[in-house]
C-alpha positions in Angstrom: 28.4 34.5 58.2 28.9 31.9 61.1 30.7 34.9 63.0 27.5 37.7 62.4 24.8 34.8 63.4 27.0 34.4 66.8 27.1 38.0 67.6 22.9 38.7 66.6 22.7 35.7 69.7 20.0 34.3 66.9 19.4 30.6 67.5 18.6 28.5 64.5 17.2 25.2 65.8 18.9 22.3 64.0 21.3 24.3 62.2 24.9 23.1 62.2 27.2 25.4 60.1 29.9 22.9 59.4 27.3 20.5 57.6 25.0 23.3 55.3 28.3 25.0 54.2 29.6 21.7 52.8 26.6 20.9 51.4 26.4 24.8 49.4 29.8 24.3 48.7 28.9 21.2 47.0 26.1 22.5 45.0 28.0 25.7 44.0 30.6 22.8 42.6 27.8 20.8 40.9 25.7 23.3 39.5 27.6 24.3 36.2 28.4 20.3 35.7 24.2 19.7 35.7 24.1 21.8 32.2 26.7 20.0 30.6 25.3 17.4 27.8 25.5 13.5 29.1 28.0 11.7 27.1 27.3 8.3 25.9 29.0 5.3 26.3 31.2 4.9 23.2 29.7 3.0 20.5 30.5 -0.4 19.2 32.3 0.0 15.9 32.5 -2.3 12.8 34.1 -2.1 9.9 33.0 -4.4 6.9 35.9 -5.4 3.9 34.5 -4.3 0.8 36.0 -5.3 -2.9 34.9 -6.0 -6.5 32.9 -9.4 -6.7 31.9 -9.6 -2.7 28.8 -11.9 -1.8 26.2 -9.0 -1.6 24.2 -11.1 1.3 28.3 -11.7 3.7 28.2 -8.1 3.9 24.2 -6.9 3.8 23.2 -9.4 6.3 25.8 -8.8 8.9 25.4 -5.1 8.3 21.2 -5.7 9.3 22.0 -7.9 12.2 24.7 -4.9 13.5 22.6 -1.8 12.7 19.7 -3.7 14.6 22.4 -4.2 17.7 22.8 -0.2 17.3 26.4 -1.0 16.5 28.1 1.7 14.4 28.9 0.0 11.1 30.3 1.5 8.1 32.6 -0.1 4.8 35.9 0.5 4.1 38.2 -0.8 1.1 41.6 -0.7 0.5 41.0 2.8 -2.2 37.3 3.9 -0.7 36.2 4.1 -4.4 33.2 2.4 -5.7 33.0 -1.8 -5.7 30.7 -4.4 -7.8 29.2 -7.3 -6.2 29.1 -10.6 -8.0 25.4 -9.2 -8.9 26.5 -6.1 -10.3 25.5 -4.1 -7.5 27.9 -0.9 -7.3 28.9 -0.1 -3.4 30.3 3.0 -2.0 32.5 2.0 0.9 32.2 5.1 3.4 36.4 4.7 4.0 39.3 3.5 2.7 42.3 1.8 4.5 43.6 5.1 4.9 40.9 7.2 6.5 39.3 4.6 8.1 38.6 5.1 12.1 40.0 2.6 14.4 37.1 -0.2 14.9 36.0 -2.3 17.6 35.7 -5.4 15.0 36.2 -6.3 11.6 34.3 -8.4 9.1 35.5 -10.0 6.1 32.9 -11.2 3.7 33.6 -13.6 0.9 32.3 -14.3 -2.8 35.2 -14.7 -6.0 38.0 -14.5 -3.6 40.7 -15.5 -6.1 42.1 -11.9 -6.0 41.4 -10.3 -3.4 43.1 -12.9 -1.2 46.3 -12.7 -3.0 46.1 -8.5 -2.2 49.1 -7.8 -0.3 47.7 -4.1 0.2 44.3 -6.3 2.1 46.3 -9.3 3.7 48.7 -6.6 5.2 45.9 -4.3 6.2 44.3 -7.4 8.5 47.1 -8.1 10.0 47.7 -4.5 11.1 43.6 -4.9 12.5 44.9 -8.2 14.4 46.7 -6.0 16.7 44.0 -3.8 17.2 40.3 -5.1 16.7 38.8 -7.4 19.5 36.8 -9.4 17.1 37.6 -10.2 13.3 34.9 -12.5 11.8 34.8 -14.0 8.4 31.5 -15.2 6.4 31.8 -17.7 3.7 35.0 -17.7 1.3 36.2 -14.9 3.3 38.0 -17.3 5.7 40.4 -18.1 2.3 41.5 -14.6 2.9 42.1 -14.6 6.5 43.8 -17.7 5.9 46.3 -16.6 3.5 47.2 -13.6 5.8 48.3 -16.2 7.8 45.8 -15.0 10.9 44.2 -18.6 11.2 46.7 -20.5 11.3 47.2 -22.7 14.3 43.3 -22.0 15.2 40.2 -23.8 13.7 37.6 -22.8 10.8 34.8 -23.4 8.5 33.8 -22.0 5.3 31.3 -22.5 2.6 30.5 -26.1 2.1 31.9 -26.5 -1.6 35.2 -25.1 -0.3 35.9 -27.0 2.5 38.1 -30.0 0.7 40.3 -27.1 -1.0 40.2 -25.2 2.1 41.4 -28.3 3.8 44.1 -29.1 1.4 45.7 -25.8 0.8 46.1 -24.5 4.3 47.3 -27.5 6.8 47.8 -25.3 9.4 44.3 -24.9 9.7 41.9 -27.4 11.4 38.9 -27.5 9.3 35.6 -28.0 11.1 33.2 -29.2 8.7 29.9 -29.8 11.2 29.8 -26.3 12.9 28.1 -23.3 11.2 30.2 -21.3 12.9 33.5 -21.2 14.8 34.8 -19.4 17.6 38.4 -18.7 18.2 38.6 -16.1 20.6 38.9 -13.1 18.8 38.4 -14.7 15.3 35.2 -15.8 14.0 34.8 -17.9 10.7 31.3 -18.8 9.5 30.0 -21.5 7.0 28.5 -20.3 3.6 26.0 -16.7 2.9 23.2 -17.1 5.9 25.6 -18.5 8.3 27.0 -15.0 8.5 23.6 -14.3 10.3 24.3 -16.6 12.7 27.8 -15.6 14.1 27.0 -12.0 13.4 24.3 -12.9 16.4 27.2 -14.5 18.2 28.9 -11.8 18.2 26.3 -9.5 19.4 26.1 -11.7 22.0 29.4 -11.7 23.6 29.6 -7.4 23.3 26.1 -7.2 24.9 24.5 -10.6 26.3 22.6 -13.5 24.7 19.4 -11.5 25.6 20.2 -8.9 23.5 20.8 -11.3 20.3 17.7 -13.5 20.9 15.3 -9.8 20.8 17.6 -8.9 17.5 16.9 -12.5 16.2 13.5 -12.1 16.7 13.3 -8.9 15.3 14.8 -10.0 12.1 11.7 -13.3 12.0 15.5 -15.4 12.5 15.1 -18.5 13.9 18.7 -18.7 15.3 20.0 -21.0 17.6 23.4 -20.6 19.2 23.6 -23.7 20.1 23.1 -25.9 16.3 21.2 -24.9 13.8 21.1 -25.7 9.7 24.8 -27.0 8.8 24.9 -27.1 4.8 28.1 -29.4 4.5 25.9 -31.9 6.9 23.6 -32.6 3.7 23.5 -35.8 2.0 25.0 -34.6 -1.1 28.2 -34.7 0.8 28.2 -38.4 -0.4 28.5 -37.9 -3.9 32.0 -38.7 -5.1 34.1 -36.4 -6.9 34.2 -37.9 -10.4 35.6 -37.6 -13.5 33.5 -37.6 -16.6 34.3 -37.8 -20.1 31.6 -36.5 -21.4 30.8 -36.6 -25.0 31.5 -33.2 -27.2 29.1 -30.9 -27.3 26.7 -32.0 -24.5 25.6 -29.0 -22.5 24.3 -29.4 -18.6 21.8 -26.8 -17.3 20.6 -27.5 -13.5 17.3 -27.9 -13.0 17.3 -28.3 -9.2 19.3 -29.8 -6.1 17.8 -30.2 -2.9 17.2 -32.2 0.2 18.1 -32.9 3.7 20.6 -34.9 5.6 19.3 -38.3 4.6 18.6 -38.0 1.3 19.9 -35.6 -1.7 18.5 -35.0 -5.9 20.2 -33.2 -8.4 18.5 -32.8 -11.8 20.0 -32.0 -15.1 18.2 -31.1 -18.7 21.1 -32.6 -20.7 21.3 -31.3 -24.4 23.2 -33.6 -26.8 23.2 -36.2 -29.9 24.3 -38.7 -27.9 22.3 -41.6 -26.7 20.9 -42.1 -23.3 22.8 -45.3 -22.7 26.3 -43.3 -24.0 25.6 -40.8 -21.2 24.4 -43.6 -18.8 28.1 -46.0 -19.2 29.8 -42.3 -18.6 28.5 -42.3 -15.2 28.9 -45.4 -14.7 32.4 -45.9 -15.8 33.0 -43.1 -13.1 31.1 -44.3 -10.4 33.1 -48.1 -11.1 36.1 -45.9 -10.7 35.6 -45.4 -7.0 36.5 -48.4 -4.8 33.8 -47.6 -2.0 31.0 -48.0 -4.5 29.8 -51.0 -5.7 27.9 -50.4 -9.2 24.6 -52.5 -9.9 22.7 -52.0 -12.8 19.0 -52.3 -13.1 18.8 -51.5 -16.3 16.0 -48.9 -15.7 18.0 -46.9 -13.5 21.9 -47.2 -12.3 22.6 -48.0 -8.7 25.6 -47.8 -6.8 26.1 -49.1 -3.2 28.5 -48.0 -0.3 30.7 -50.9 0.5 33.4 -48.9 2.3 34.2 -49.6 5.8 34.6 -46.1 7.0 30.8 -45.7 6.7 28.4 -48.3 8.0 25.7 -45.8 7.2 24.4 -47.9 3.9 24.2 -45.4 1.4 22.9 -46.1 -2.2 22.9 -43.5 -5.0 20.5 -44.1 -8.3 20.9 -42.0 -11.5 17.9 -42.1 -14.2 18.1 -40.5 -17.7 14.6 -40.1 -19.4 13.9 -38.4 -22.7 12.7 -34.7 -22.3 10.3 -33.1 -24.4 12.7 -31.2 -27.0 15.2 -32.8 -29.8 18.1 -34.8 -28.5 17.4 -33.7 -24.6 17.3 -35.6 -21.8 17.0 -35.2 -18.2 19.6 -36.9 -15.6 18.4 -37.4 -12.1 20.7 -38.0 -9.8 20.1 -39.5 -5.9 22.1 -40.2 -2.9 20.1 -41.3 -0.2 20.5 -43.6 3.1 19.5 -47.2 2.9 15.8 -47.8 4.2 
């Protein structure tokens, strides 16, 4: 072409042939790429542990929090056939160990762990995801089974509240943290007990996409979250009451009424069915509460109160526990405080 312009002697003002041949060249490249489909960037994968008595809300609320993040989450268990929860809600994990694609981050959920953390077939399969997975995260009891593959040892943890002394005991290794709701490792993530799993679920949206993006999923959810503190159940005042050993008369039967409070001051309350007297249930307690060398017992006669005398807490704690006749035959209801002195 540049050769039959020449020899016509046709001028074309501003034409350079060495420039507009490139740039045809370029589009003649180009043009079959422009109808190809855009790919996306690959998506963030989770895969969530699934087995027979799982806490329905370690594994549901994580699974919100990471659908709302546009993660791509699915549930895998060792066989991929059906699980119950401890509610008797039937689950059909979408994988088993076997089929299962290779994911960006596990979670391990708790509930009744007492067999599935003795499963070499599941301690064996999270170690093979150690090597592989950026993030693993636990919620709740599911720590105990991280911990008895042998993954936290060395590192840090939490778990539920009521598990936290056992926790403590049986794995040494393990440096229990006890006032976080969460804790952060690296690539391992353990939370405290059922919500907390919202919490570093959010945590970890954080660190694949940005705080930004975990404060609008928070908010989407009406979550109140708080990456820096938050609600820390093992920091409530029932923490105070001592482990005791009652010898209770036979036959009495204990059905919880309610058990709440706040940091400063904790009630549990008991309907108490039994032929026993009040004052035979009353020098129980008692007995058990004298038992403890931290607690100084005074009795009031109305109500029993014991004082914190120890030296490892200069906090002044009392507890006070009341029994009052209830409305049925031979039942009572026990009220028990712990509570920070005024």
């Amino acid at each position: 072409m540049k050769n039959l312009i020449a020899a016509s002697g046709l001028k074309l003002p501003g034409f350079n042939w060495h420039t507009s041949a490139l740039r045809w060249l370029t589009f003649a490249v180009m043009l079959p790429l422009l109808a190809l489909p855009v790919q996306a960037d690959k998506p963030f994968k989770v895969a969530i542990l699934m087995f027979d008595d799982v806490q329905i809300i370690d594994f549901a609320a994580p699974y919100e929090v990471f659908g709302q993040a546009k993660f791509e989450v699915f549930t895998v268990s060792a066989t991929g056939r059906p699980v119950t929860t401890v509610m008797g809600l039937s689950v059909n994990p979408t994988y088993s160990f076997a089929t299962m694609p290779e994911a960006d981050a596990i979670l391990v959920p708790g509930g009744n762990t007492g067999k599935v953390m003795h499963d070499q077939q599941v301690l064996k399969w999270l170690k093979s995801q150690h090597g592989k997975a950026e993030h693993i995260l636990s919620v709740c009891t599911g720590a105990h089974i991280l911990a008895e593959s042998g993954l936290l040892d060395g590192k840090s943890a939490t778990t539920f509240h009521r598990a936290l002394n056992s926790f403590e005991q049986n794995y040494p290794a393990i440096s229990v943290k006890r006032q976080q709701r969460f804790v952060d490792n690296g690539q391992i993530i353990t939370s405290a007990g059922l919500s907390s799993g919202i919490d570093a679920s959010l945590h970890l949206v954080s660190k694949v996409l940005g705080e930004d993006k975990a404060r609008t999923v928070a908010l989407h959810l009406e979550y109140d979250w708080d990456p820096n503190s938050g609600f820390v159940r093992a920091n409530m005042a029932d923490r105070m009451f001592p482990d005791n050993e009652y010898s209770w008369p036979d036959g009495i039967l204990f059905d919880r009424i309610s058990a709440f409070g706040d940091e400063q001051r904790w009630q549990i309350s008991y309907q108490v069915k039994t032929s026993a007297t009040a004052q035979d249930l009353m020098q129980v307690y008692k007995a058990a509460m004298a038992s403890h060398a931290n607690w100084q017992v005074n009795d009031t006669g109305a109500a029993l109160q014991t004082e914190w005398r120890g030296t490892s807490n200069n906090q002044g704690w009392l507890t006070s526990a009341t029994i009052t006749r209830d409305n049925a035959p031979d039942t009572y209801v026990m009220t028990l405080d712990v509570y920070q002195r005024p």
